[in-house]
TIROVEX-472825 format. One record per residue (C-alpha): residue number from 0; x, y, z. Coordinates in steps of 0.5 Angstrom, whole numbers. Layout:
! TIROVEX-472825
[NUM [X Y Z]]
...
This chain:
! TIROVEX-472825
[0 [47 -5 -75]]
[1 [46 -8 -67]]
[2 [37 -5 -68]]
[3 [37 -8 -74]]
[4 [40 -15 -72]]
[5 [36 -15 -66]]
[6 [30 -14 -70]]
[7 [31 -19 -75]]
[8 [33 -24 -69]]
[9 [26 -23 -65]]
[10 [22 -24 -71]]
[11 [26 -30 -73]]
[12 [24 -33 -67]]
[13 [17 -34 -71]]
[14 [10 -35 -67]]
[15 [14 -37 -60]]
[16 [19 -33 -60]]
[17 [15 -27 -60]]
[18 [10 -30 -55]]
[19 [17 -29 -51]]
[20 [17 -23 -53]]
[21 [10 -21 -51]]
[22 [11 -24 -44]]
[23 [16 -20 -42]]
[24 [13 -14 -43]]
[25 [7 -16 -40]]
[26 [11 -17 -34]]
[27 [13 -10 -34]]
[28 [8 -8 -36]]
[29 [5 -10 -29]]
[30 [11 -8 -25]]
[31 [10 -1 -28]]
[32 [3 -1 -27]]
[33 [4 -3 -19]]
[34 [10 1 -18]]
[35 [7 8 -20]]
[36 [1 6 -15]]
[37 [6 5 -10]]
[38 [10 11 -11]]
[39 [3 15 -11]]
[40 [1 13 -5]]
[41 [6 17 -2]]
[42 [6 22 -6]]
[43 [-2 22 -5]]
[44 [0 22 4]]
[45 [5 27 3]]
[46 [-1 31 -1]]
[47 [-7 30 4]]
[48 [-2 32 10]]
[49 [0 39 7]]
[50 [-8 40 5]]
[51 [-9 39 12]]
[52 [-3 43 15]]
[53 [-7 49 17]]
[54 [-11 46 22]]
[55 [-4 46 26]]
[56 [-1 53 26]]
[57 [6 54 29]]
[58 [4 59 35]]
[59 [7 65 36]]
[60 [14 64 39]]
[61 [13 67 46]]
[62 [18 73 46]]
[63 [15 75 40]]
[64 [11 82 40]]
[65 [4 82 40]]
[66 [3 86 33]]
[67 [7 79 31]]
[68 [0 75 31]]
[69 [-5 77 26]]
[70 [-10 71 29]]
[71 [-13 66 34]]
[72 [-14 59 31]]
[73 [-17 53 35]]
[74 [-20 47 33]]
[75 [-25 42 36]]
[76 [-30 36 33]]
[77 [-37 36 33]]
[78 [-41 29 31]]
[79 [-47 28 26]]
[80 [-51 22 23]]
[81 [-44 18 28]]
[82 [-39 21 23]]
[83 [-33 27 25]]
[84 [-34 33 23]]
[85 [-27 38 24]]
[86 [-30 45 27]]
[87 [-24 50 26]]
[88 [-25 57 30]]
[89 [-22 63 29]]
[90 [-22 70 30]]
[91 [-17 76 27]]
[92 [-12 80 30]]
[93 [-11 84 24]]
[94 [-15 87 19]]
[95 [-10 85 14]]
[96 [-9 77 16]]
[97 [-10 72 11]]
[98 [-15 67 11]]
[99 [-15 59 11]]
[100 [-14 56 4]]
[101 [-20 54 1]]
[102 [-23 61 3]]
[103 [-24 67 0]]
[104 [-23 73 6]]
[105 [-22 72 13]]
[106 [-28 69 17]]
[107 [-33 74 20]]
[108 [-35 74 27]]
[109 [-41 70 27]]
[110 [-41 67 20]]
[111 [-39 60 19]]
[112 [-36 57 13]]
[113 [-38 49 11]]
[114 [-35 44 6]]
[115 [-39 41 1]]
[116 [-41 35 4]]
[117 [-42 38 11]]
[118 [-47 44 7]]
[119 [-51 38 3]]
[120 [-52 34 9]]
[121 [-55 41 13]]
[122 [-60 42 7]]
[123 [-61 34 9]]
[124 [-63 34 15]]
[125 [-67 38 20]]
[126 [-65 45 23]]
[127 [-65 42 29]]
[128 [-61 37 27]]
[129 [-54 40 25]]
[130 [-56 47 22]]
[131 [-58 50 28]]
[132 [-51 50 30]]
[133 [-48 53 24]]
[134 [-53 59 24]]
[135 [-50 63 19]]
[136 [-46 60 13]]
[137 [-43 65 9]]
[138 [-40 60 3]]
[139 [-38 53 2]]
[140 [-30 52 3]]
[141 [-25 49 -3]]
[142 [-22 43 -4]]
[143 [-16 47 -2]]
[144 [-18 47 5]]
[145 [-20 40 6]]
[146 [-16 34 6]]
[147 [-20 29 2]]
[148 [-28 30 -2]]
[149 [-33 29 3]]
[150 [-30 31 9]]
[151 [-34 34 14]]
[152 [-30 41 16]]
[153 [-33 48 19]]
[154 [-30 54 19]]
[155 [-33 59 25]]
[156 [-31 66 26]]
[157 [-31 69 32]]
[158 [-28 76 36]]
[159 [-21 75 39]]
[160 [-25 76 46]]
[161 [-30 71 45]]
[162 [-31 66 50]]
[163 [-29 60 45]]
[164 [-23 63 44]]
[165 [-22 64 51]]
[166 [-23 58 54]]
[167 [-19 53 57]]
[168 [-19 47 53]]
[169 [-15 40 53]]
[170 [-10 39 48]]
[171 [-11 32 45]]
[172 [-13 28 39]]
[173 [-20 28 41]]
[174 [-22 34 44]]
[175 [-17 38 39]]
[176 [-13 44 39]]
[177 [-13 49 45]]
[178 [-14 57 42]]
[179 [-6 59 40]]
[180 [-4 66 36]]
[181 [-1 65 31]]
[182 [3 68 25]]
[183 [1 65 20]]
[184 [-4 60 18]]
[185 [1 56 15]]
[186 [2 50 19]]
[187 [5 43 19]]
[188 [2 36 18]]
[189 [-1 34 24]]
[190 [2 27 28]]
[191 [-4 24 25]]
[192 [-2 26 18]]
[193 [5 24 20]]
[194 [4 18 23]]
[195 [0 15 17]]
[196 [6 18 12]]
[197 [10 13 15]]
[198 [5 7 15]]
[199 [6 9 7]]
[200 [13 9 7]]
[201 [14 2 11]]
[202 [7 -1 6]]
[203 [11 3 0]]
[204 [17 -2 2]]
[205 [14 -8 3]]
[206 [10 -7 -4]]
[207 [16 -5 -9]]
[208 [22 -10 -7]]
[209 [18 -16 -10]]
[210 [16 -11 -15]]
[211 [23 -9 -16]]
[212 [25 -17 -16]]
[213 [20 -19 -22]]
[214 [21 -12 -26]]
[215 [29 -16 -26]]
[216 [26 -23 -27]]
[217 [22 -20 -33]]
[218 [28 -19 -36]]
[219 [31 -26 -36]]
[220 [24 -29 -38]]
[221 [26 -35 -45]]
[222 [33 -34 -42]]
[223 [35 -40 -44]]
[224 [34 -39 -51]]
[225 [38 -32 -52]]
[226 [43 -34 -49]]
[227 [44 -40 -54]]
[228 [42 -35 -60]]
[229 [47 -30 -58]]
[230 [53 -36 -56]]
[231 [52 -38 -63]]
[232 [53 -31 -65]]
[233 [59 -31 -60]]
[234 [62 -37 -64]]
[235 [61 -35 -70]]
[236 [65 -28 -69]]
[237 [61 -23 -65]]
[238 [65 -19 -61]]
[239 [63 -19 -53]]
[240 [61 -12 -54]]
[241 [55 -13 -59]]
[242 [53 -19 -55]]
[243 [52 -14 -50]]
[244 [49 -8 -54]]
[245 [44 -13 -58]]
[246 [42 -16 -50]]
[247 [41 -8 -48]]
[248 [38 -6 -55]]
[249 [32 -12 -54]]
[250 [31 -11 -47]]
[251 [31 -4 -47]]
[252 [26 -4 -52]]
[253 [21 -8 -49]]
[254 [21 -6 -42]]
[255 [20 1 -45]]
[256 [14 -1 -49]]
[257 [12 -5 -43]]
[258 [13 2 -38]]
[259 [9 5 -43]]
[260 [3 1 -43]]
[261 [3 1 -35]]
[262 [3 7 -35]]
[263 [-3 8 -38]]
[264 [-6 2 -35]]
[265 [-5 6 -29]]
[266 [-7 12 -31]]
[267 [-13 9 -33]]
[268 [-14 5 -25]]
[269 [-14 11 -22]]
[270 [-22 12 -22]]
[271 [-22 6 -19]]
[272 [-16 8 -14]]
[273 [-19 14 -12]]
[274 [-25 10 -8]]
[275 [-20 7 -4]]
[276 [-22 10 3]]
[277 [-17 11 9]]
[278 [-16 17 14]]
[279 [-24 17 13]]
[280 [-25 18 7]]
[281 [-24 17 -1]]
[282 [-19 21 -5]]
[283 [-17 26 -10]]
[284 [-16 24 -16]]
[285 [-10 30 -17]]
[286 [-7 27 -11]]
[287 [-6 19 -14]]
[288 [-3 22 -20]]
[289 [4 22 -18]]
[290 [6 28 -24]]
[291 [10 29 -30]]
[292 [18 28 -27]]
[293 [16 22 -22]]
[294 [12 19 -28]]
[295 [19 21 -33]]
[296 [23 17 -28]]
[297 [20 11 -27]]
[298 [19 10 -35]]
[299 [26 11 -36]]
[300 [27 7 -29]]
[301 [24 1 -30]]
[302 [28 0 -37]]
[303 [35 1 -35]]
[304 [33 -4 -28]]
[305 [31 -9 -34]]
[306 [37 -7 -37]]
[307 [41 -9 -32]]
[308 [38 -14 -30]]
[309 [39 -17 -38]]
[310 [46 -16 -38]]
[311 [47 -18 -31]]
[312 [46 -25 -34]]
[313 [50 -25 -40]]
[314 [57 -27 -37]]
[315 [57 -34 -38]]
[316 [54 -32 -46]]
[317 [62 -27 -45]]
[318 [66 -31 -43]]
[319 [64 -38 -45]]
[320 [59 -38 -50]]
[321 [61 -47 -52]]
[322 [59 -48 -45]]
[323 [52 -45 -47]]
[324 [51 -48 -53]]
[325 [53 -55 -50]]
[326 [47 -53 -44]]
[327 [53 -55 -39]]
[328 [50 -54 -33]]
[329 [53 -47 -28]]
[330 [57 -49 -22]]
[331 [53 -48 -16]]
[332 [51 -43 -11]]
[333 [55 -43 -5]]
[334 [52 -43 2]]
[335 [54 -36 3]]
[336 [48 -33 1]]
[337 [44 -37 7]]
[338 [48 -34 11]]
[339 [47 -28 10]]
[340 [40 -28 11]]
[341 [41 -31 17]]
[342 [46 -26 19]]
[343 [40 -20 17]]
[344 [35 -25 21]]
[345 [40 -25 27]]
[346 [40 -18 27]]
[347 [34 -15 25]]
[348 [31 -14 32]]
[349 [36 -10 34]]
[350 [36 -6 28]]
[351 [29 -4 30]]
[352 [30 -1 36]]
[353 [30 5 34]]
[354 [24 10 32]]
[355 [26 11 25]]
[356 [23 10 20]]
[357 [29 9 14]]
[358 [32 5 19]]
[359 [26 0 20]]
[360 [24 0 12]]
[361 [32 -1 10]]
[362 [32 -8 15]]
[363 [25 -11 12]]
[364 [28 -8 5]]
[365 [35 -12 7]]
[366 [31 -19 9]]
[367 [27 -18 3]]
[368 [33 -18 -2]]
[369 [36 -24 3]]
[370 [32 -27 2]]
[371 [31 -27 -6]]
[372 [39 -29 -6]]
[373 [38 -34 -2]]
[374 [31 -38 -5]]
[375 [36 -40 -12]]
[376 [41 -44 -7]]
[377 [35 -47 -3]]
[378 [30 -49 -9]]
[379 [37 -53 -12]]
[380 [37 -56 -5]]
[381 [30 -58 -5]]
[382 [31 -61 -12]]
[383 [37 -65 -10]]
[384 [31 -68 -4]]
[385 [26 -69 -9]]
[386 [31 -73 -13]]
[387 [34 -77 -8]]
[388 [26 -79 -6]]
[389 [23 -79 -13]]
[390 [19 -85 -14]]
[391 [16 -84 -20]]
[392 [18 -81 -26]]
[393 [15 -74 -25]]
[394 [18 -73 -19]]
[395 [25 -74 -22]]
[396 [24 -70 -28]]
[397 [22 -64 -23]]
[398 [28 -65 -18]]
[399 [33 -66 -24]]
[400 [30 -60 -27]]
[401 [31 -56 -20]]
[402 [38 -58 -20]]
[403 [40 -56 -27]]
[404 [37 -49 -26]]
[405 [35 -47 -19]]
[406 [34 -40 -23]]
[407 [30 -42 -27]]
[408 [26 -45 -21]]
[409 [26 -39 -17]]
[410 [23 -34 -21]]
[411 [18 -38 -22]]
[412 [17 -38 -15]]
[413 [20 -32 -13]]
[414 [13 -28 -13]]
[415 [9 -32 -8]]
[416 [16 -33 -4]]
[417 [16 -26 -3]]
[418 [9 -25 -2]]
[419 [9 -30 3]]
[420 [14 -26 7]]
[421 [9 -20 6]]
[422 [3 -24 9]]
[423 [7 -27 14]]
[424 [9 -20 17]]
[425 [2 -15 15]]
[426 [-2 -21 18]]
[427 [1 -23 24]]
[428 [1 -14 26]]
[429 [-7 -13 23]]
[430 [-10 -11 29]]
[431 [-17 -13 33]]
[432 [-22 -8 35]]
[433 [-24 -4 42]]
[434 [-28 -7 47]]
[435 [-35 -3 46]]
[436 [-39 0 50]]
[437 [-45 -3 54]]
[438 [-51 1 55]]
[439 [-54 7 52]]
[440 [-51 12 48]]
[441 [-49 18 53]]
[442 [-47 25 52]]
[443 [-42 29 57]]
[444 [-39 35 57]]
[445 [-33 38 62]]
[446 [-36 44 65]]
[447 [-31 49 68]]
[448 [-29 49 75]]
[449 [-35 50 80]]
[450 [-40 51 75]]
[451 [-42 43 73]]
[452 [-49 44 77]]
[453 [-50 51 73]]
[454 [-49 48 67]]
[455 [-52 40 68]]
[456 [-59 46 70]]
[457 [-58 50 62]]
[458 [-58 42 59]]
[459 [-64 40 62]]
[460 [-67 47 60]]
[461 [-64 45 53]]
[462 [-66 38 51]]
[463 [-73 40 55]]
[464 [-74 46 50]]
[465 [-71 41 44]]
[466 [-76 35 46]]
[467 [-71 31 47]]
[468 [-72 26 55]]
[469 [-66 25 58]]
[470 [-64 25 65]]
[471 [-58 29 67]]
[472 [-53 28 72]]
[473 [-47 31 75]]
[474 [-40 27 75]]
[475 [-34 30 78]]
[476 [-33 35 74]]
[477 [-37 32 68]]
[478 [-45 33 66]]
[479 [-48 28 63]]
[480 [-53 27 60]]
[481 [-57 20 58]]
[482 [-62 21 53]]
[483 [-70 17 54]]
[484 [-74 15 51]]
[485 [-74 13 43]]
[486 [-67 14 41]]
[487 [-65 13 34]]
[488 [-60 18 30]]
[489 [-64 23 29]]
[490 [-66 24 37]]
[491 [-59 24 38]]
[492 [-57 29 34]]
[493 [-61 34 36]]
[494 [-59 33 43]]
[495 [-52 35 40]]
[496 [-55 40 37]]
[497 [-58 43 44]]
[498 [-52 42 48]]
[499 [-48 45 42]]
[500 [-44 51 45]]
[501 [-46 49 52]]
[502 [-39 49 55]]
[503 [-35 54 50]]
[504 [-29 51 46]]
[505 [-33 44 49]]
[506 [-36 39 44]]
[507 [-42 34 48]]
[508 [-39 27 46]]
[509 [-40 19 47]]
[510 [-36 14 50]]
[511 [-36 12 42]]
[512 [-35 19 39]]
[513 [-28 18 44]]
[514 [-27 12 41]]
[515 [-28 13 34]]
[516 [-21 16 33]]
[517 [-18 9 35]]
[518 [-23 5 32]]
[519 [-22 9 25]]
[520 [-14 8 26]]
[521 [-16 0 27]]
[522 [-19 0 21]]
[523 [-15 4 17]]
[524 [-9 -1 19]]
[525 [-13 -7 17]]
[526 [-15 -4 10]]
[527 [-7 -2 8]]
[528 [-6 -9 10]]
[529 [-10 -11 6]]
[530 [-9 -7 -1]]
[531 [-1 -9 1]]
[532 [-4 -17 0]]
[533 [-7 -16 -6]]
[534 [-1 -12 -9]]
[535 [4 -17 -7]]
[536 [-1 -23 -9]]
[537 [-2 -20 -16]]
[538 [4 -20 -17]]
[539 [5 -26 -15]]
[540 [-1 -29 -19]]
[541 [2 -26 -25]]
[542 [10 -28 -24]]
[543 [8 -35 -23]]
[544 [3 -35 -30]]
[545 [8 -31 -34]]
[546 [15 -34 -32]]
[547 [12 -41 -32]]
[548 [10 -40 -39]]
[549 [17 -37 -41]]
[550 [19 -44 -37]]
[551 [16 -47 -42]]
[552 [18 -43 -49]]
[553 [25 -44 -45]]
[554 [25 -52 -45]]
[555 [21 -53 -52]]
[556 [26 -56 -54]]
[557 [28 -61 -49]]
[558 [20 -62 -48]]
[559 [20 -64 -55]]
[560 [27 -69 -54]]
[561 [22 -73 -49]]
[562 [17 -73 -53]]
[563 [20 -77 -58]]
[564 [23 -81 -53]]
[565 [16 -83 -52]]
[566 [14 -80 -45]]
[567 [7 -79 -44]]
[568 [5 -71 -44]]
[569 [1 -72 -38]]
[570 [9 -75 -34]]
[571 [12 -68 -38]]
[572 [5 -64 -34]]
[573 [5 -67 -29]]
[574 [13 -67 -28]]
[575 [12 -59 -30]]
[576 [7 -58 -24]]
[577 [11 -62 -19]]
[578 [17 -57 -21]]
[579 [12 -51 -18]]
[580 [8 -53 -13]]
[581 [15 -57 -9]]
[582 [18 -50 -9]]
[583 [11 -46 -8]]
[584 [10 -50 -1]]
[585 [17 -50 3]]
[586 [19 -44 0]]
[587 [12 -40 1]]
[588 [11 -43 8]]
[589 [19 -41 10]]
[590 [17 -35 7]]
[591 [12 -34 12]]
[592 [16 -36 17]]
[593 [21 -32 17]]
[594 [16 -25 15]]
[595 [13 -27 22]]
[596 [19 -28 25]]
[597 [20 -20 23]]
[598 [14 -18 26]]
[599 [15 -20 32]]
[600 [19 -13 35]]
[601 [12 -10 32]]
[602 [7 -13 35]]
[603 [4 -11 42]]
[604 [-1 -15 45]]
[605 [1 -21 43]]
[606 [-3 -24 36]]
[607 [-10 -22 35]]
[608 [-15 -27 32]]
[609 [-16 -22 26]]
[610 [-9 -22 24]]
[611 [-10 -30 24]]
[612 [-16 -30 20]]
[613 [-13 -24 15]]
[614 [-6 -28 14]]
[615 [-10 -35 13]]
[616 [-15 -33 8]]
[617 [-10 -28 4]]
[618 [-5 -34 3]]
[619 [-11 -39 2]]
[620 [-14 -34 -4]]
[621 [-7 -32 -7]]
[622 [-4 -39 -7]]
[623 [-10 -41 -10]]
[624 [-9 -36 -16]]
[625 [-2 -38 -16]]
[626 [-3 -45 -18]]
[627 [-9 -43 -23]]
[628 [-4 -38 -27]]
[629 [1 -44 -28]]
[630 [-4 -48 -31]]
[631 [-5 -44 -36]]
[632 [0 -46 -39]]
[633 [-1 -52 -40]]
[634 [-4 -51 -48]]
[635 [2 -48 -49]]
[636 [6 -55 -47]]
[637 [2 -58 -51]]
[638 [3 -53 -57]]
[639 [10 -54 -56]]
[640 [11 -62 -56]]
[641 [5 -63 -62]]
[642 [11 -62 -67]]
[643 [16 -65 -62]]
[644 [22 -66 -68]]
[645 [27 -61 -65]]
[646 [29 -55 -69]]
[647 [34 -49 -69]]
[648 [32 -42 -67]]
């Protein structure tokens, strides 16, 4: 009985009614797509991060017995063409260890194992260039064995007493792992992997709240003309409990729709998605798909938050219904929720002291929702300002609008308000880059103790029978080699190859090979940073078109009443805009202050010029696409006032 009620009162809202309809479900159509992104992010992280774990094995425990060990494993990196590649050496204990993911059988001594990418590249280049120093390749490794496609990985076999599984090595996140013995090949995610994993989770929180905002806000899309319908229906002897069944039974059902056509909105972006380059390289397809049980929580999440939300609403509809279908304006927010946010700003930089990455994502997800509850109080004092100061007739109507229904106001504001936060945080952490080095490139080593003359003799030997000038010198302990001479990729890599297992366990590198790791971080930052904006922007460009419009559908009525008293459709645009763009700026603008104010804790080295540049053009394209989406709705006014004699839904 409620469905078929439900049902007959959407239809019989004709064209503009399900026009209202097809607005919520595209808004949570939106916040579905974006959210399974966001939760796919993480999952895809987590997923590189185990793919990745047996690079960094646990080491046998000191007292353990010796049969307890069944390999070696050490790890270094190599360079070609400027790009890292991963070299992973090991050598067997036991006859029976279990080799790495991604290969069939353990490594023999002497045989190397190349990825995809990095075996197509040795095919490409000359001998002397890369394949000279993996001479004997045995296969190419899986996908199993590399954290994302294209990534340049060797695996190297060696015997257990083999000088470069003997040798000393550094223990650093340039130079690699030193030779442990090891259980097992099953590691743990290295602290690089996990450190990008809680980037992820503090970008995930920064992307879902507003999300969560605007999936809530859908549901309360042309509120106005639902609460009049169901008051009717209360008045005229509905029960509380069929009003709220029939809101729940609507809302569900078009949010329901909405997650489903997410979904595959989704699904079908995940190509796209997948080109997205961070930590070095693209993605797996399999890794953005967030699986079947997180995809079955987030449909059945979404519709019951718009659920909720919906009812949430439904209290003046309840309790009084004459109240509703009068359109007598609500009581006022009260001043305490400014004080909450005022409270959570006072306390956020004590709150992120500590090293946690919960605490630090719960305190921007307590400035978030403070935020969104103190924005409606705010836009109703902006409305009493505009009003107080209102020299025109569009002015006041804006400012009288905002009085009565600061909500209303807020939800359209509310998605820039919250991305203005987000761009105020992100922009103000988005780092600069290195000092880069003057000169030309240099090749070092670090030679073992008393031996640096013995080894800068066999490199100039090495390059002299590779035709590669150099001049090769002695610092401290390090043989540095400076290539003369034309010098361009190619020369350079075979100078890497000449000097390739020069020192064992030791790779040649440049000061700007050292520095790439850093460099790499940078630019990772800053593309997050990035995505994080044109998540937070297109949700704010799509909640800014599609609330507007319901604004309008919500206010046919009372547009239709101005109209027959004679004021112009340019007053009525002019005064809607003003409505939007008042509250746009101040709130959009606090917001960006108050995102700033929450960086501060977080910033090291004071404010970065790109930062800067990266907050002042996300803002400037992002309110550019927010005032364009609300101009879109500007034929729907004139639709809706071309017949302005009122009539009843």
């Amino acid at each position: 009985m409620n469905l078929d009620l439900t049902w007959r009162l959407l239809k019989g809202g004709g064209r503009k009614g399900l026009l209202g309809v097809w607005l919520t479900l595209g808004a949570v159509a939106v916040s579905t797509a974006l959210l399974l992104f966001a939760v796919a992010a993480n999952l895809a992280f987590d997923a590189r991060a185990e793919r990745g774990a047996w690079r960094n094995p646990v080491p046998v425990a000191k007292d353990a017995a010796a049969k307890d060990a069944v390999a070696v494993e050490a790890s270094r990196f190599d360079y070609v063409r400027d790009r890292a590649i991963t070299v992973v050496d090991l050598a067997a204990l036991r006859p029976d260890a279990a080799p790495p993911p991604g290969l069939p059988r353990f490594p023999k001594p002497g045989e190397t194992w190349l990825s995809p990418a990095l075996a197509e590249l040795a095919r490409e280049l000359l001998p002397a260039e890369l394949g000279d120093r993996y001479p004997r390749p045995a296969g190419v490794l899986g996908d199993e064995a590399l954290v994302y496609p294209g990534e340049l990985v060797a695996v190297v076999g060696h015997a257990p007493d083999a000088p470069a599984m003997t040798a000393e090595r550094s223990d650093d996140w340039i130079v690699g792992k030193p030779p442990v013995r090891v259980a097992s090949l099953a590691g743990t995610p290295s602290e690089d992997a996990e450190a990008y994993k809680v980037l992820a989770v503090i970008a995930s929180v920064l992307m879902v709240v507003p999300l969560l905002v605007f999936g809530g806000a859908a549901a309360r899309l042309t509120v106005a003309r639902r609460d009049r319908r169901l008051a009717a229906l209360r008045l005229v002897g509905a029960t509380p409990g069929q009003v709220v069944r029939m809101t729940v039974a609507e809302a569900v059902l078009v949010a329901l729709a909405g997650a489903l056509v997410g979904a595959v909105a989704f699904a079908l972006a995940v190509p796209l998605l997948t080109l997205i380059e961070i930590q070095g390289g693209a993605w797996f397809a399999g890794d953005l798909f967030p699986g079947l049980a997180v995809l079955a929580g987030v449909l059945v999440a979404v519709p019951l938050l718009v659920g909720l939300s919906a009812v949430a609403g439904l209290r003046r509809v309840v309790v009084s219904p004459l109240g509703v279908a009068k359109r007598e304006t609500p009581p006022g927010m009260r001043f305490v929720r400014v004080l909450a946010l005022l409270a959570v700003l006072a306390a956020f930089p004590m709150l992120t002291q500590g090293t946690s990455v919960a605490i630090v994502a719960v305190a921007l997800g307590l400035a978030f929702l403070c935020l969104n509850l103190a924005g409606p109080w705010v836009v109703g004092l902006i409305g009493r300002i505009t009003a107080g100061t209102a020299r025109g007739p569009a002015r006041l109507l804006a400012g009288r609008r905002l009085v009565d229904d600061p909500r209303s106001a807020w939800r359209t504001v509310s998605g820039v308000a919250l991305t203005g936060f987000v761009a105020g945080f992100l922009g103000l952490l988005s780092p600069g880059a290195f000092a880069q080095a003057d000169g030309p490139p240099q090749l070092r080593v670090l030679a073992p103790a008393g031996q640096a003359e013995q080894v800068a003799g066999q490199a100039r030997e090495r390059l002299a029978a590779a035709k590669v000038p150099a001049v090769v010198t002695v610092v401290k302990r390090t043989v540095v080699a400076a290539p003369s001479g034309p010098l361009d990729a190619a020369a350079m890599d075979r100078a890497r190859t000449a000097l390739a297992g020069l020192v064992p366990g030791r790779t040649p590198t440049t000061e700007a090979d050292e520095r790439g790791f850093g460099d790499q971080l940078l630019a990772d930052v800053r593309v997050g940073t990035i995505v994080v904006l044109s998540v937070s922007f297109l949700v704010a460009i799509a909640s800014a078109g599609i609330t507007a419009a319901s604004s309008v559908l919500d206010r046919r009525q009372t547009y239709g009443l101005l109209r027959l008293a004679g004021t112009p459709l340019e007053v009525l645009d002019r005064a809607r805009r003003a409505e939007t763009l008042i509250p746009l700026g101040v709130m959009g603008g606090g917001a960006i202050l108050v995102g700033a104010f929450c960086a501060t804790p977080f910033m090291i080295g004071g404010v970065s010029v790109a930062g800067v540049v990266t907050l002042v053009v996300c803002v400037v394209l992002g309110f550019a696409g927010v005032i364009g989406a609300g101009a879109l709705s500007r034929p729907l006014l004139r639709s809706v006032t071309a017949d302005p004699a009122p009539r009843p839904d």
